[in-house]
N, C-alpha and C positions, 0 to 999 in steps of 0.2 A: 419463724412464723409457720403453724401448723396451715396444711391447705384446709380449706373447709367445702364441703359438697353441699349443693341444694339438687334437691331432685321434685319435678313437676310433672306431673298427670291434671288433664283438661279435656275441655273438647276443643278441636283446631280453628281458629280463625285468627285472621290477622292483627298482627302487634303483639303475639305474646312473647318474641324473644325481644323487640323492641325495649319490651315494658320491664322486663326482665333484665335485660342489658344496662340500661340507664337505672337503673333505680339500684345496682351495682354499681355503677361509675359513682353513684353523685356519693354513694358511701366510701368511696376511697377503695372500691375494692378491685382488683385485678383479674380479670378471667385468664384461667391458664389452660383451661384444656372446657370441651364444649363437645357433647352428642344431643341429638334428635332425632326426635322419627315422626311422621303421620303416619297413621294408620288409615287409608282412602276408605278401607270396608267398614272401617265401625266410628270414623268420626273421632277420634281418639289421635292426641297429642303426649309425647313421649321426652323428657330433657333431664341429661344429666349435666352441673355444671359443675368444674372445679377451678375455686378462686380464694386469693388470698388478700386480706385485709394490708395495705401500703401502713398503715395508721396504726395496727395490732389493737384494733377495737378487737374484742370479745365476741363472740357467735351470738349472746343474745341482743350486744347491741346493735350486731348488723342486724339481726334478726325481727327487730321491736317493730318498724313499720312496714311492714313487709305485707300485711295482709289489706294493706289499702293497695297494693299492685294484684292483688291472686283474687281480691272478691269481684271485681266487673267482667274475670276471665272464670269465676267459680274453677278457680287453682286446688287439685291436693296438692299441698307441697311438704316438703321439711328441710331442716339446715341440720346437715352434718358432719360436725366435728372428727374429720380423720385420725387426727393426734390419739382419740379416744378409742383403743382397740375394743371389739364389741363383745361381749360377753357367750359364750358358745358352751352349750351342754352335749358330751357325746354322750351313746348311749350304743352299748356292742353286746354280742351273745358270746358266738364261740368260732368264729371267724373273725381275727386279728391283721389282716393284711391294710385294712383301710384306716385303721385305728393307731397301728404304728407307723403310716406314713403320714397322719394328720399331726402324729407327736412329734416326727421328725421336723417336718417342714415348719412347726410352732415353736419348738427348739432354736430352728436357725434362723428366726424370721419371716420363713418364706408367706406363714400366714398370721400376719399380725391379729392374734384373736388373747383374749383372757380366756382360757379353757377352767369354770367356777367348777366342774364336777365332771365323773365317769357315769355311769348308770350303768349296771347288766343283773341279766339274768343269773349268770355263772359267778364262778369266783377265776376263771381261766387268767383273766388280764390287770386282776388285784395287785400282784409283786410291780406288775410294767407301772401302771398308774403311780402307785403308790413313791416306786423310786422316784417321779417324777413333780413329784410335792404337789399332787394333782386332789383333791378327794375323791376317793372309792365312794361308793353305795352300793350292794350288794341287796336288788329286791327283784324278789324271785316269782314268777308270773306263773299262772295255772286258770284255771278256767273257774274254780271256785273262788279264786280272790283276783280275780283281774281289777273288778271296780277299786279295789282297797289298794292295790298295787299301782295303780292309773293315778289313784287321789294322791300317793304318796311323791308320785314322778314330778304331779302338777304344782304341790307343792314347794318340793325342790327348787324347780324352776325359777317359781316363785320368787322366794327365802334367798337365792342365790343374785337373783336381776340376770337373767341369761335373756337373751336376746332372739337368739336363736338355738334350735334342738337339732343336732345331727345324728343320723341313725346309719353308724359306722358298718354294717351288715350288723343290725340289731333284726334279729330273728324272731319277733312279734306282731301280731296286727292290733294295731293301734283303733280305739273304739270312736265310733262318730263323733263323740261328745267331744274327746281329746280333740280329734282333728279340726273340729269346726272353731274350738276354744283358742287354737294355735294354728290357725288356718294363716302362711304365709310365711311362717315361722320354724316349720321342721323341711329338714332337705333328707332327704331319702336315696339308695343307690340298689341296682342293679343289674342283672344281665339282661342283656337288648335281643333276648330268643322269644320274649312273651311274643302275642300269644301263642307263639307255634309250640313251644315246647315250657308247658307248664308243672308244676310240683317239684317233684323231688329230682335229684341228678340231672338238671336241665343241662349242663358241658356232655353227659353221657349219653343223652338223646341227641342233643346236635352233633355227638362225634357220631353217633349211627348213622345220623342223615345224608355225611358228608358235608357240612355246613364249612363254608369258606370266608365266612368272615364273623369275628369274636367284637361283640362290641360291649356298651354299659351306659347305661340312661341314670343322671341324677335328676334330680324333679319335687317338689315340692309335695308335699304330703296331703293329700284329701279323705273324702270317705268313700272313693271309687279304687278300691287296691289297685298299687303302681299306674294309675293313669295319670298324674296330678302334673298340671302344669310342668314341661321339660325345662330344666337350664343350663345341662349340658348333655353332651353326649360322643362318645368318640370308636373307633371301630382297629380289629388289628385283624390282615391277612392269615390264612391259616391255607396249607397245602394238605395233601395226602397224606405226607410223609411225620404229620402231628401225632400223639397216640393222644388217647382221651384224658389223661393225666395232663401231657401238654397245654389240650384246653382249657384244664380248671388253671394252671399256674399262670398262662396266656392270660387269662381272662381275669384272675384277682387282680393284676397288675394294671390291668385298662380300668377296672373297678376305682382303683384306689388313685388315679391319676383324676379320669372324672372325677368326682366327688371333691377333692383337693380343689380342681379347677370351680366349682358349683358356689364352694363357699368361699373363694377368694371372691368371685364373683357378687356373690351376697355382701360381704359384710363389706366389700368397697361401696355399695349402693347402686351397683350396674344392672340390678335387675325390676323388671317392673310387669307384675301383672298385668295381662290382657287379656281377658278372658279366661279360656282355658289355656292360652298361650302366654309366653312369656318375649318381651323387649329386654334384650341384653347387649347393652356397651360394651365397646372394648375398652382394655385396661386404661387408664391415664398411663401420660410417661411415666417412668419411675412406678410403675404401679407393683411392677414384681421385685422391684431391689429388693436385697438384703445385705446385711454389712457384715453378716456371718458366712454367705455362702461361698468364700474363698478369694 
């Protein structure tokens, strides 16, 4: 029996895990793991639940009366079939640190995702992909055909059913129209020195500053560069004794750990818009198993 996720967004008042809870029971279904959150500042109710059918009804049939519980509470909801690994487009330039640790970890399980396409600029990471029975696309971005190059990406997407867009250290800015289009939808990663040390060589300006601690923000993607909603983020100590090289190697490594953690996090359904902020669950049990990793 695959476990199956409901996740709910509302505004808080009493009786919604009630109504929630029962109207699960009387399905035969079993709650196995359960987060929530209020939100006191903005009125806003947060629930992730993971449950399994005793009966092996089918997710639509649990699903069919569900909306006579969610309209007196004006519930966003959805049912989500975990079994169903989710469909993930990456998309990388010419920094590979993040890109082959998404392959690894997809390899041995660790991120149960259907990886439909690669997307870059470059041809750098075409052999890697390609050994990996992955599809390449090779669409090359410039400022005279960006529009034509965007329409092509969207397409993709499309044509493939990807779910989600991950931007492996893909080295483009992405146009408003993309972002508002895929608003929720692309996860994005980088170093956590904005805004003190912006452009080019930012490990070489923090290494002049003496900076003491390397960190890396993944975050959802908007039309406010690297501000979008955070959904992870994590930091590593750095002494004197680092040379500026140290930092960039220090630092792809925390890159590519975030990022890993952002969209395990996404495609389990543990994440939930709140404004500019985000609501993130922790893992269900078994959430990180794999059967490959030793």
């Amino acid at each position: 029996m695959n476990p199956f996720v409901l996740t709910v967004t509302c505004t808080t008042r009493r009786g919604i895990v009630a109504a929630i809870s029962t109207y699960l029971a009387d399905k035969h279904c079993n709650i196995v793991d359960s987060a929530q959150f209020d939100d006191l500042e903005t009125g806003r109710f947060f629930m992730r639940i993971g449950f399994r059918s005793e009966d092996g009804l089918p997710l639509e049939a649990i699903e069919a009366g569900f909306q006579a519980v969610a309209q007196p509470f004006a519930m966003d909801y959805r049912f989500h079939d975990s079994g169903a690994p989710m469909k993930v487009v990456l998309m990388v330039s010419r920094f590979g640190h993040c890109l082959n640790d998404i392959l690894y970890r997809w390899k041995i399980g660790a991120l149960p995702i259907e990886i439909v396409a690669v997307v870059s600029n470059h041809f750098d990471y075409q052999k890697v992909v390609v050994n990996h029975d992955i599809p390449f696309h090779h669409i090359p971005v410039t400022k005279a055909n960006k529009p034509e190059a965007e329409a092509r990406i969207l397409a993709l997407i499309e044509q493939s059913g990807a779910d989600l867009v991950v931007l492996a250290r893909y080295m483009q800015v992405l146009s408003d129209a993309m972002c508002a289009r895929m608003s929720g939808r692309i996860i994005n990663i980088h170093h956590s020195f904005l805004p003190s040390f912006k452009g080019a060589n930012p490990y070489k300006q923090a290494y002049g500053r003496g900076v003491k601690l390397i960190g890396a923000t993944a975050h959802y993607v908007t039309a406010e560069l690297d501000e979008g909603p955070i959904i992870e983020q994590d930091v590593a100590r750095i002494t004197h004794a680092q040379s500026a090289a140290d930092y960039v190697s220090i630092g792809r490594d925390v890159e590519a750990q975030v990022l890993s953690r952002a969209i395990h996090a996404h495609i389990h359904h543990r994440v939930f818009l709140n404004g500019n902020r985000t609501v993130v669950f922790p893992a269900s049990p078994g959430g990180y198993a794999s059967e490959r990793m030793g």
